[in-house]
BANU-581062 format. One record per residue (C-alpha): y, x, z. Coordinates in steps of 0.02 Angstrom, whole numbers, plus 50000, padded with zeros to 5 digits. Layout:
YXZ;...
REM end
This chain:
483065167648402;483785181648499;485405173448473;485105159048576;485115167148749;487015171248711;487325153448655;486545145948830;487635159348913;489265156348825;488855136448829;488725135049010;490195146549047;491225133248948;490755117949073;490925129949214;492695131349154;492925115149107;492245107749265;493025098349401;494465106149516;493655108449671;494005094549801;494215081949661;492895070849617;492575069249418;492875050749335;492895042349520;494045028949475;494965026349284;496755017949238;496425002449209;498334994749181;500114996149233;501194983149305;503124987749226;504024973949205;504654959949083;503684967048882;505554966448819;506604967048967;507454976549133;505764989649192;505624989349394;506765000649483;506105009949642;504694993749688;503974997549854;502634984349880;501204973849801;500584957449867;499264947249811;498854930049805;497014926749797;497064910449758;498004910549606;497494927149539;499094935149551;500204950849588;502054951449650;502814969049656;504284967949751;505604977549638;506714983949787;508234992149680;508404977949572;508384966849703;506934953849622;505134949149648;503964950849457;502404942549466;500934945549356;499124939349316;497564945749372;497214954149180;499034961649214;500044952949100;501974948949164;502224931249202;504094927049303;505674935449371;506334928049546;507924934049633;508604918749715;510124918349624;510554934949655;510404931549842;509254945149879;509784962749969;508444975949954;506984966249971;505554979250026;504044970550063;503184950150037;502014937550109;501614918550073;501214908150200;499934894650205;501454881650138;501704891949982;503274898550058;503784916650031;504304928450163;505004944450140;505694963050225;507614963350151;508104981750210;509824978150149;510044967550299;508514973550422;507894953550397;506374944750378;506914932350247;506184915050234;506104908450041;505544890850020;505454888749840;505144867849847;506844864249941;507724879849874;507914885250054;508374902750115;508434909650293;508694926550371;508164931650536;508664947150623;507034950050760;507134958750939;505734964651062;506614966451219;508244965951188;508024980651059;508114975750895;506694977950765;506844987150615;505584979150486;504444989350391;502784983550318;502224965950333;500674955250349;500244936550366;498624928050427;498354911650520;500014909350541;500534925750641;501744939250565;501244954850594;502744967750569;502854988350594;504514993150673;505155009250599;505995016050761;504695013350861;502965015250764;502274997950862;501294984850746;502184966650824;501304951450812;502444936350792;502194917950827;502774902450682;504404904350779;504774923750748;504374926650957;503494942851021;501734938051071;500724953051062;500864973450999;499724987350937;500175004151011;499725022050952;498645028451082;499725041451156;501155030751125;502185044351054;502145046950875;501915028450819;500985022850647;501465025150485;500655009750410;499644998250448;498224982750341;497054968550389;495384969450354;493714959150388;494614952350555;495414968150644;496904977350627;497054995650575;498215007350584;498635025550554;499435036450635;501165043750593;500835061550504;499075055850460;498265062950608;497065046750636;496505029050603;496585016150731;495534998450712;496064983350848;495394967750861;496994953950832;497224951651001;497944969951003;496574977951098;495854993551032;494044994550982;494075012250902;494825025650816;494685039150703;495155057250682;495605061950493;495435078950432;497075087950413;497295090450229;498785078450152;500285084150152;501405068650167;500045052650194;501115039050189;499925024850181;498125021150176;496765008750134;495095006150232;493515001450093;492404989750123;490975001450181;492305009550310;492975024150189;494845026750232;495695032050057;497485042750106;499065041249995;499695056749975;501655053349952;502345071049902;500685074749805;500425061149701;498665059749741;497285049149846;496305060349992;494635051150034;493815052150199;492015045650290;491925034550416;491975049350527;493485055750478;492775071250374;493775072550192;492785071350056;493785072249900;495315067949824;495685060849651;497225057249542;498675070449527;500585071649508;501625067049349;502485052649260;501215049449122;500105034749127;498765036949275;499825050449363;500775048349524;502775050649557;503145047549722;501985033049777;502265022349922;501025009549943;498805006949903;498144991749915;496414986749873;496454971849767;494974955649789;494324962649619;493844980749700;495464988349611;496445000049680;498594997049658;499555012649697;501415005949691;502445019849629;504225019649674;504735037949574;503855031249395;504515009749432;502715003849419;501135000549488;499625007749412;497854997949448;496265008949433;494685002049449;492695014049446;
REM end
């Protein structure tokens, strides 16, 4: 009996130890599976983006250094390779159209590509905004606008059926320019190069709010927006996910740096999935690892 106060003692010194790094939030979200490549085949080299198709429950990583696309099922499992013939220069990020047709960032020639994969079709088209020419970064689709982020400049374009200027997004002290930028439940946000805030628009380009973010990532280099408003950072230097509240306060951060499964190496892209999964696309480890809670 008077052993037992020692063995409370020493017992919770041992969780106290064993307990959650502070700032990280315990069993938040678990690896759920990796996207890699062909089972017996060429693994992805340096991808750099992940779409997804609702409608046919499926993932493309865009596998920039070996100049392909690799789609996948919704369970994860590999399903086709697709390079157009070899045609394909540093592809860097994808969207399908209402027609099926794919459309995609080549950085090895600054084009937005057109694939049509019923007529075999393949068209490249350098863009301009004023006589400047754009140089494409991320890429979104819906109801038949392109929405593009021009690297130079940090501006979000919107883009008619015809590739034509017909609206912008704009930092609000038009300096430092966004970073990256999603679509979600009809606006537009965007965040701010360095991290510094979150901007939401409605898709005619006007602002409706914005929000500061706590300055505690190092290199945020893109970002994802929950569905009850949490903004989830992507730490590129690292390797881990910073969340924040709607009002811009952090409130914890979970995965960490590494190449073993469920670790970060360099990541360049989150994207929430229709399933409530989180992708991180990982351009250091050539995957894309899905977590889910």
């Amino acid at each position: 009996m008077k052993k037992l106060p020692f063995l409370i003692i020493f017992t919770v010194t041992v969780l106290l130890l064993e307990g959650p790094t502070p700032g990280y939030a315990a069993a938040t979200w678990q690896w759920l599976s990796s996207l890699k490549g062909q089972p017996s085949g060429q693994s992805m080299c340096m991808p750099s983006a992940l779409y997804i198709d609702h409608a046919l429950e499926r993932y493309y990583a865009v596998d920039a250094r070996n100049n392909r696309l690799l789609s996948f099922n919704k369970d994860g499992e590999f399903l086709k390779e697709f390079n157009a013939n070899g045609q394909l220069r540093i592809p860097f990020d994808m969207v399908k159209d209402r027609e099926g047709r794919i459309w995609l960032i080549e950085k090895g020639r600054n084009s937005l590509t057109m694939i049509d994969l019923q007529s075999k079709a393949i068209e490249q088209h350098t863009l301009s905004d004023g006589g400047h020419v754009v140089f494409l970064d991320r890429l979104e689709w819906k109801d038949d606008i392109f929405y593009v982020l021009d690297k130079v400049t940090g501006q979000v374009l919107a883009l008619d059926r015809d590739l034509k200027v017909i609206g912008r997004f704009l930092c609000r002290d038009g300096t430092s320019g966004f970073v990256d930028f999603k679509i979600r439940n009809s606006s537009l946000w965007a965040m701010e190069m360095g991290g510094k805030a979150v901007y939401r628009f409605s898709m005619d380009g006007k602002p409706v709010s914005s929000v500061a973010l706590e300055d505690v990532t190092g290199f945020p280099y893109s970002f994802e927006v929950g569905p009850s408003g949490i903004f989830y950072v992507l730490d590129r230097h690292e390797g881990n996910v910073a969340v924040f509240n709607r009002e811009g306060q952090f409130k914890y951060r979970f995965l960490t740096p590494g190449q073993s499964r469920g670790r970060l190496f360099f990541p360049i892209e989150l994207k929430f999935d229709p399933w409530g999964r989180l992708c991180v696309v990982e351009e250091g480890n050539g995957r894309v690892e899905i977590f889910k809670r």
